[in-house]
Every structure is written in C-alpha cells, then in structure tokens.
C-alpha positions as CSV (number, residue, x, y, z in Angstrom):
1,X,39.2,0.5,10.7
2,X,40.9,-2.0,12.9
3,X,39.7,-5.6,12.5
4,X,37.7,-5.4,16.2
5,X,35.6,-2.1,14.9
6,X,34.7,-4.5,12.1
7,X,33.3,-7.1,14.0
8,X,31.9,-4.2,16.2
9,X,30.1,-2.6,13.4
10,X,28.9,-6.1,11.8
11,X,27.4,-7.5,15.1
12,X,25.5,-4.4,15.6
13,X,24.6,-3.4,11.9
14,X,22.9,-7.5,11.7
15,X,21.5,-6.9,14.9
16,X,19.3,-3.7,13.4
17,X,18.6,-5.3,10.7
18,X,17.0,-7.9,12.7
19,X,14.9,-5.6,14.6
20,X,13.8,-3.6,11.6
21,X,12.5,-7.0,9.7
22,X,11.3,-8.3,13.1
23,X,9.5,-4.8,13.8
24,X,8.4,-4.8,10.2
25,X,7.0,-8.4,10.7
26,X,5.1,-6.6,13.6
27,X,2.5,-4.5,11.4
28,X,-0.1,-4.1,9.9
29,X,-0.9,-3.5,13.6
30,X,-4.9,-3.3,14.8
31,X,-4.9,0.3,13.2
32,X,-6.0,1.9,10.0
33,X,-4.2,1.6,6.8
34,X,-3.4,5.1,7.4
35,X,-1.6,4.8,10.5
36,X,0.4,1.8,9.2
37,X,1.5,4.0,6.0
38,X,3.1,6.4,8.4
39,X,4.3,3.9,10.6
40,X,5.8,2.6,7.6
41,X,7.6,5.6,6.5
42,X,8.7,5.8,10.6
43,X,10.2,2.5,9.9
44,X,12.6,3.3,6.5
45,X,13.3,6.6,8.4
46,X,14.6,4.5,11.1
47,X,16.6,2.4,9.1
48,X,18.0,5.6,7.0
49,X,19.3,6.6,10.3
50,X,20.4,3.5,11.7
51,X,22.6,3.6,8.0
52,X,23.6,6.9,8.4
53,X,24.9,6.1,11.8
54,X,26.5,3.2,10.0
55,X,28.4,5.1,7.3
56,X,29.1,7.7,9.8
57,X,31.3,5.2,12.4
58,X,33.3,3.5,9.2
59,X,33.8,6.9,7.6
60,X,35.3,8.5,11.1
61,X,38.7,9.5,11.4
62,X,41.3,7.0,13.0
63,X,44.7,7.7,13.6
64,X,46.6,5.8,10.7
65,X,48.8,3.2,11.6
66,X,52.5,3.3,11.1
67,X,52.8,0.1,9.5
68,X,51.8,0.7,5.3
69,X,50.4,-2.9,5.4
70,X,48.0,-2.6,8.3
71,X,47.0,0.9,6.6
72,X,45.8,-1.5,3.7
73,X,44.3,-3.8,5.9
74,X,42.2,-1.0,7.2
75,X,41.2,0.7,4.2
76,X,40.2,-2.8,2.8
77,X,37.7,-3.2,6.3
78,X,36.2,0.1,5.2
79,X,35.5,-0.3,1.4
80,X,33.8,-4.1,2.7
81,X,32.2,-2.0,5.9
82,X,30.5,0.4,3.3
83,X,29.7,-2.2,0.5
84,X,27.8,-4.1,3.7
85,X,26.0,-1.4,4.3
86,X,24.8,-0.5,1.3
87,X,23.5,-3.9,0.4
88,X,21.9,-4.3,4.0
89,X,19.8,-0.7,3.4
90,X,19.2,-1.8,0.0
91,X,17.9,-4.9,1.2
92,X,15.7,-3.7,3.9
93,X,14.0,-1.4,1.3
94,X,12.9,-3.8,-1.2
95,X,12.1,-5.9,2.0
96,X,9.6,-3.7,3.9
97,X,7.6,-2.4,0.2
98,X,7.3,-5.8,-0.9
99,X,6.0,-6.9,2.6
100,X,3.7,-4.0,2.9
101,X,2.5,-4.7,-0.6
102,X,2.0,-8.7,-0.1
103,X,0.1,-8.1,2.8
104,X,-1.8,-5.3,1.3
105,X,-2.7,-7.6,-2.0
106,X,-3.5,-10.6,0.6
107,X,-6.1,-8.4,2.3
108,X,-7.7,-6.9,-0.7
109,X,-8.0,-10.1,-2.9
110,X,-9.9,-11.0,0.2
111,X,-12.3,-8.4,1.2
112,X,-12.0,-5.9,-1.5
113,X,-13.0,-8.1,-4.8
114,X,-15.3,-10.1,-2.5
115,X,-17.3,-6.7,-2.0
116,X,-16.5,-5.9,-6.1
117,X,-17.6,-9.4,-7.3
118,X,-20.9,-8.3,-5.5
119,X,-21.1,-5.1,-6.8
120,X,-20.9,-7.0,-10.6
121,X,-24.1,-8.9,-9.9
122,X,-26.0,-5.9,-8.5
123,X,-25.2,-4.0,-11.2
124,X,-26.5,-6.6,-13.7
125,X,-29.6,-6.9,-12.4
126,X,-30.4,-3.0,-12.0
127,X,-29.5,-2.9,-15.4
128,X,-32.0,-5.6,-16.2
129,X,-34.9,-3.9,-14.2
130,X,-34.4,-0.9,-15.9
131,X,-33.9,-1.0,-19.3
132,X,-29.9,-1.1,-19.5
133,X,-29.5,2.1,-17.5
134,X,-26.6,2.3,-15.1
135,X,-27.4,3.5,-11.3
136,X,-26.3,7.4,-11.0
137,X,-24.6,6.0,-7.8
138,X,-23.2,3.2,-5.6
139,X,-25.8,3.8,-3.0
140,X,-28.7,3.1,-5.2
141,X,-27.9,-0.5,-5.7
142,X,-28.5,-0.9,-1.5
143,X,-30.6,-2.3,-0.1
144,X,-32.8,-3.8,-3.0
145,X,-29.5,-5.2,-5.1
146,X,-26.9,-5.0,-2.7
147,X,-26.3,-6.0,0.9
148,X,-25.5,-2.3,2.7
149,X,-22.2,-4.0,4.2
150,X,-20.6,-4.7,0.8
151,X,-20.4,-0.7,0.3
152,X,-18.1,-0.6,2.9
153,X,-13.8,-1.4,3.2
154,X,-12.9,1.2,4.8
155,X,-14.3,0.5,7.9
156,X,-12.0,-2.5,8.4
157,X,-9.2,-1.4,10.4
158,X,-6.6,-3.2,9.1
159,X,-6.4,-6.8,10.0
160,X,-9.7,-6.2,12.8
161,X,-13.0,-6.2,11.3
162,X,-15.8,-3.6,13.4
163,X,-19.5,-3.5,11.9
164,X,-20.4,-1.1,9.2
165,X,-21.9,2.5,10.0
166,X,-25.4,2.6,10.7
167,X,-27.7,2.9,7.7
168,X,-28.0,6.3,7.0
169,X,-25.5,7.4,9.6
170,X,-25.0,11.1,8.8
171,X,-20.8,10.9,9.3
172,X,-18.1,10.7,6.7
173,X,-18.3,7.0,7.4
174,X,-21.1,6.3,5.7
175,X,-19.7,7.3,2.4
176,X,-19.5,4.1,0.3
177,X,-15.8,2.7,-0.1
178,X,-16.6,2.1,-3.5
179,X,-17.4,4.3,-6.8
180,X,-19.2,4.2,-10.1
181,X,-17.3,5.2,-13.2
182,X,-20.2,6.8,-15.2
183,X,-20.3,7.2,-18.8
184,X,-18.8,10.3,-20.0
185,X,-20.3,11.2,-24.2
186,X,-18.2,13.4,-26.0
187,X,-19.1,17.1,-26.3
188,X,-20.7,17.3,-30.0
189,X,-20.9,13.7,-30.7
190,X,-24.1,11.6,-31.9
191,X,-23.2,8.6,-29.4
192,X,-21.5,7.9,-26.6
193,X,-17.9,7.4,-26.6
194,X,-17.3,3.7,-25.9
195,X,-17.2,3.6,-21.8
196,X,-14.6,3.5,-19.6
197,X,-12.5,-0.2,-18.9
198,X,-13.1,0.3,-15.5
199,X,-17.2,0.0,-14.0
200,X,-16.2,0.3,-9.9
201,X,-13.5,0.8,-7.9
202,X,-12.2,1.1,-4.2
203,X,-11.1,4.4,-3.3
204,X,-7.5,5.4,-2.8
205,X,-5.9,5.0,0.6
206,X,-8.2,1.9,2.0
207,X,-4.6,-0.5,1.7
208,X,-1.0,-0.2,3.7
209,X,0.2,-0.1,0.1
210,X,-0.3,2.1,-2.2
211,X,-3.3,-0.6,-4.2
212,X,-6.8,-0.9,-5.2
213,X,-9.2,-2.9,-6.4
214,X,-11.2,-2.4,-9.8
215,X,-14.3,-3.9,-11.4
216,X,-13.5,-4.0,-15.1
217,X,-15.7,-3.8,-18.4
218,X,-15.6,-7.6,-18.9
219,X,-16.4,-8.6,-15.3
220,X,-13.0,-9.5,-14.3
221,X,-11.7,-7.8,-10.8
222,X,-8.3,-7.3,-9.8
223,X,-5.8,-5.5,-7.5
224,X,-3.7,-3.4,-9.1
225,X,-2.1,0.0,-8.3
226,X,-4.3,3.1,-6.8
227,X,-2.7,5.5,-9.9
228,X,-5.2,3.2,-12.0
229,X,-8.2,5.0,-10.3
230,X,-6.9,8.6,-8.7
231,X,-7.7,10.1,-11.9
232,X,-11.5,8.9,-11.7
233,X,-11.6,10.6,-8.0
234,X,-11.1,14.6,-9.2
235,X,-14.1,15.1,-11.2
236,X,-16.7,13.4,-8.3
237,X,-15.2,15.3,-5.1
C-alpha cells in the first residue's frame, strides 16, 4: 500500500465513521421501538460492509515494488491500515449498543417506572379493600385504582407520544403494556411458596434496546434487561 492509498483509505474510512455516528445520532426516529431495532441492525450491517470494503481495498493485490525497503514501507501501511480498521469497527459497535441502550434507559426511567410506581400504589390499595388478595389481572386495577392511561407504554412511539386506545377498544392495542406476576403454590404443598421478586413488569420489545422495567417485592422499580421478565411471558400467552 503506497503512502497516497493510505491517506485515501484514512480520509474515507473517518469520513464513514462520521456518517454512521452522525446517522446513529439520528434515531430513535418518530417510529416504534420496533422499527428502530431493525433500523438499528440496518445500521451495524452497514458498517460491517463499509469494513469489509475497508479490509477488502488494504488486502488487494499491488504490484510489489522493486525496491526491498519501500516493500517494507508498504507492508508496514497495511498492518496499521488493518489495525485502524479494526479498532474503528470495534469502536462503532460498542458506540451504537451503548447509545441505543442510554437512550432506551433515559426513556424508560421516564415513562416506564412512572406508569410502574403507579401500578405499586394501586396495587396496595386493592389489596387493602379486599382482604390482601392480589387482582387476577392488570386490568382490574382500572378505572377504580388506576388511571386507564398508566396501562399503556406501548402506544408511545418512540420519542412521540399519541393518546391511549379507547377504553375497551377491541384491537391488540388495548392489551395492557404491563403484567401481573401471580403467585404460583407448589403442587403438594400446605402453603404457598414464598412469591416471586418481581410483582409487575413491562412486556418485552416496548424499548430500542433490548430493556424493561420491573416492579419488585419491596416496592423498588428499575430498568434492567428484558431476559429478567421473558420467562414470566410463556405461561400467560
């Protein structure tokens, strides 16, 4: 590689990486979470190829120079050419998941554990009127416990906010966002087994990033990662 296909290759290999970051910068986009995950994969596929491409023009065949010392000089262009590559690909990896993710957290310590912390209180206070008995579902504690609209995430489009379905719309919409984790007693046992950490959760795929939110056994809420929940989805589908 001759010292002008270096600077060749490093003026357009920045130059890509620029537009991926900048184009990366560009989502989420007013879309749903859904979109934006394949979006996102669009994106690393793009950069896979713009690295491919990459490894492909310092990897071509040159005619070698006569001189043993310029061969050298070459050789040494290529091992850098490659080493650059791999630490820009590298670094646009960890770049768009850890974007994706912070946006994703930002979005659902918002919304998400707004709608859980709500969830907490309603539950308390069904409890209360009846006798410590948890509601067989999430769409019992509405209207009388729980505002209808706190039921619903996945209607929020990413960063655009529409209304909620229609009370008792009869669409796949109006399926609550969130879930119950019910008591499960142990075949042959006098009591219960001791219940499950988590008491609510948002359902898989509401965030660009692979995250939920859960309502825990002490109150507490947090984001943390949708394989937390995915086994708790199986059993009520």
């Amino acid at each position: 590689m001759t010292r002008k296909q270096a600077v060749v290759l490093l003026i357009v290999g920045l130059a890509a990486t620029a537009g991926l970051v900048v184009a990366h910068l560009l989502l989420p986009i007013e879309a749903p979470w859904g979109t934006n995950r394949l979006l996102h994969y669009l994106w690393m596929g793009a950069g896979a190829a713009s690295a491919l491409g990459a490894l492909v023009w310092t990897l071509w065949p040159r005619p070698k120079p006569r001189r043993r010392d310029a061969h050298r000089d070459q050789a040494r262009r290529r091992t850098f050419a490659l080493l650059g590559t791999m630490v820009l690909v590298v670094g646009l990896v960890i770049f768009g998941e850890m974007h994706r993710e912070a946006s994703s957290q930002d979005r659902l310590s918002g919304d998400a554990v707004a709608d859980l912390r709500a969830i907490a209180r309603a539950l308390g206070q069904y409890e209360a009127d009846h006798n410590g008995a948890a509601p067989a579902a999430m769409a019992d504690l509405a209207p009388k416990y729980l505002v209808p609209g706190h039921l619903y995430y996945a209607y929020r489009a990413g960063p655009a906010e529409v209304p909620p379905p229609a009370a008792g719309a009869a669409s796949a919409d109006a399926k609550p966002s969130y879930a119950l984790v019910q008591v499960r007693p142990t075949p042959g046992a006098e009591t219960p087994q001791r219940r499950d950490p988590v008491v609510a959760y948002l359902r898989p795929g509401q965030a660009w990033a692979p995250l939920t939110a859960i309502l825990e056994k002490d109150g507490s809420v947090r984001v943390t990662g949708e394989d937390r929940v995915t086994g708790y989805e199986k059993p009520r589908e």
